[in-house]
PLY file of the C-alpha trace (Angstrom):
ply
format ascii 1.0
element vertex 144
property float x
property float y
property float z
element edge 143
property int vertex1
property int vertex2
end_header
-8.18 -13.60 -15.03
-7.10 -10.52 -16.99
-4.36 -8.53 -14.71
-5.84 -6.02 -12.41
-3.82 -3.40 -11.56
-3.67 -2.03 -7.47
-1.99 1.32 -6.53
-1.54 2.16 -2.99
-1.40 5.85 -1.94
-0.45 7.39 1.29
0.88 10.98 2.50
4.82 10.17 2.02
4.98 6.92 0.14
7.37 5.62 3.00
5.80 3.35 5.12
2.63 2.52 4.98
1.50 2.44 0.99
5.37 0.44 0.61
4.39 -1.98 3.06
0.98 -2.62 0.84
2.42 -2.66 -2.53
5.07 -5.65 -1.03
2.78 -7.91 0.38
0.41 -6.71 -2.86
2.95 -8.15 -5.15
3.47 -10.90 -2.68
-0.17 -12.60 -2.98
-1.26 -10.65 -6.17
2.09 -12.95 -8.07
1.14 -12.50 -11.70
-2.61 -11.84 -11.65
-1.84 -8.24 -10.32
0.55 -5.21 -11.18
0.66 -3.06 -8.20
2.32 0.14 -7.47
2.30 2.76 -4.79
2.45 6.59 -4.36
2.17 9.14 -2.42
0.96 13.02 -2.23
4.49 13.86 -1.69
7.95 11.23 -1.41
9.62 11.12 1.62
11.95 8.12 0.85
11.75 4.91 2.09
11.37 4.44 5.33
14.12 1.88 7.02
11.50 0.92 10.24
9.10 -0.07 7.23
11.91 -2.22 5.27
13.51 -3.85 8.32
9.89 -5.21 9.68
9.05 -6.16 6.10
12.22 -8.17 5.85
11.10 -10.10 9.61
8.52 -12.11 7.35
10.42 -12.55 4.28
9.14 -9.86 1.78
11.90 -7.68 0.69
10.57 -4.21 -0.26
13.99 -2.70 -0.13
14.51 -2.21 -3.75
10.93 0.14 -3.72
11.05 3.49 -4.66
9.28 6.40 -3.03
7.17 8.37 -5.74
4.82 10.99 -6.37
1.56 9.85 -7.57
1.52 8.88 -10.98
-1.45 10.24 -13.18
-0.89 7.62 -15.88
-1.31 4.48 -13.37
-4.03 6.03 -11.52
-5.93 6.32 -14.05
-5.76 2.63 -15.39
-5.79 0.96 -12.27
-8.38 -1.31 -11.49
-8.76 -0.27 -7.56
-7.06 2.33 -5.82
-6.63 2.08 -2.04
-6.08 5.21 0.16
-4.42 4.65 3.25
-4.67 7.76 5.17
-7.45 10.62 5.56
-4.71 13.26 3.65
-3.78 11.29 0.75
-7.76 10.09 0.21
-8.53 14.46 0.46
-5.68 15.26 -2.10
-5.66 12.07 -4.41
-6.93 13.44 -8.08
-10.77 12.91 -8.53
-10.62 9.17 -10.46
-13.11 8.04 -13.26
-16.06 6.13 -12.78
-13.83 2.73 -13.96
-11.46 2.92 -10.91
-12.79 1.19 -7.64
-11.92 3.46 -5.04
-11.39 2.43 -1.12
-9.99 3.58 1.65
-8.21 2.36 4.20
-7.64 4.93 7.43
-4.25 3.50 8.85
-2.40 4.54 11.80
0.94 6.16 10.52
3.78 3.96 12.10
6.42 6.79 11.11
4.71 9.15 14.16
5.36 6.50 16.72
6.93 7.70 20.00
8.71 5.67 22.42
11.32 3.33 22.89
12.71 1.71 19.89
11.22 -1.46 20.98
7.53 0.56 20.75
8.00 2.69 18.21
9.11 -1.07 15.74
5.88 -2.84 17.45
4.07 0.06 15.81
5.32 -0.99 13.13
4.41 -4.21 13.31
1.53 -3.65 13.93
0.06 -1.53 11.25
2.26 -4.02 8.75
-0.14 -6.86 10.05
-3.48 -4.55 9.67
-2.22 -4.08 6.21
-1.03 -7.41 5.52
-4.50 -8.48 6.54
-6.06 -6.14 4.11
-4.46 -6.48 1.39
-4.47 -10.80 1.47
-8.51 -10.39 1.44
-8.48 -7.70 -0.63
-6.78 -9.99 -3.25
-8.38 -12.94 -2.51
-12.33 -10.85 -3.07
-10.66 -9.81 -6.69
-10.10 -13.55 -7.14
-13.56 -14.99 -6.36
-14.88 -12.10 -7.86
-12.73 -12.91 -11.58
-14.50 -16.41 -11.60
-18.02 -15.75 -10.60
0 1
1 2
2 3
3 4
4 5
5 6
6 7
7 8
8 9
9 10
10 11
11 12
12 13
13 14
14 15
15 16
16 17
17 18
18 19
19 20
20 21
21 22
22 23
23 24
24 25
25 26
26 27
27 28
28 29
29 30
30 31
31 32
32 33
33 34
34 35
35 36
36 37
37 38
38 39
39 40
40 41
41 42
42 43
43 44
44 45
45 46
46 47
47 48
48 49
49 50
50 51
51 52
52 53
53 54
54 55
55 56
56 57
57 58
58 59
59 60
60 61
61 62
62 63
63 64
64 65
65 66
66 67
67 68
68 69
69 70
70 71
71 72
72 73
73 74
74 75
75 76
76 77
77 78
78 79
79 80
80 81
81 82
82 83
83 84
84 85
85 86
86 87
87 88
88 89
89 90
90 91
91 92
92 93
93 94
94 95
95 96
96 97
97 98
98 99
99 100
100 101
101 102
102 103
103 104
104 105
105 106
106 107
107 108
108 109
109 110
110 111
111 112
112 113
113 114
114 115
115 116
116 117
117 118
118 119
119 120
120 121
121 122
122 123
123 124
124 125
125 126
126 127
127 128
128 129
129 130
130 131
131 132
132 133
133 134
134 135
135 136
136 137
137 138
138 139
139 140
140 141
141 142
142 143
């Protein structure tokens, strides 16, 4: 299977699109190049490395960036994670699968701590979830 490249966009780049590009890299190994972005870059978000770390995938050396024109426009599939980054995400050629994913953004939980890290949780799972069959469709699709 040639490498297929995934970039995962949200608003920030913090939480959500980090989470997906570490559990991309996690079951993509080296059939997949994946990067994330975001419409702007708000860092990375602790909440988002600390529940990452909980199931052993170390995303704490990510970056937060900007979208970047030059891997959009080569990657194989781009996956929007929010309604505002799939409205201001640059119009993509006709090569690049587009999808979109409308996740719930963990960084507006309120609460206790205890909620506001289940949030977190939980929306990691959704996208852990996602991204595993996302992966494993690209797969079966590579040898049909």
């Amino acid at each position: 299977m040639a490498k297929k490249i995934l970039y995962f966009i949200c608003t920030g780049n913090s939480c959500r699109s980090q989470m997906a590009e570490g559990f991309g890299k996690f079951y993509g190994g080296d059939d997949f190049e994946v990067y994330s972005g975001g419409v702007e870059a708000h860092g990375l978000n602790s909440k988002a490395v600390e529940v990452m770390k909980e199931i052993g995938i170390d995303i704490s050396n990510q970056t937060s960036d900007l979208i970047d024109e030059n891997i959009l426009f080569k990657a194989d599939y781009v996956i929007t994670l929010c309604g505002d980054a799939r409205d201001k995400c640059p119009a993509l050629p006709p090569s690049v699968k587009s999808l979109h994913w409308e996740l719930e953004d963990p960084a507006r939980a309120e609460g206790t701590e205890e909620e506001i890290m289940n949030k977190f949780r939980e929306v990691r799972d959704i996208i852990k979830e996602k991204v595993k069959a996302l992966i494993e469709e690209i797969r079966e699709k590579s040898l049909a």
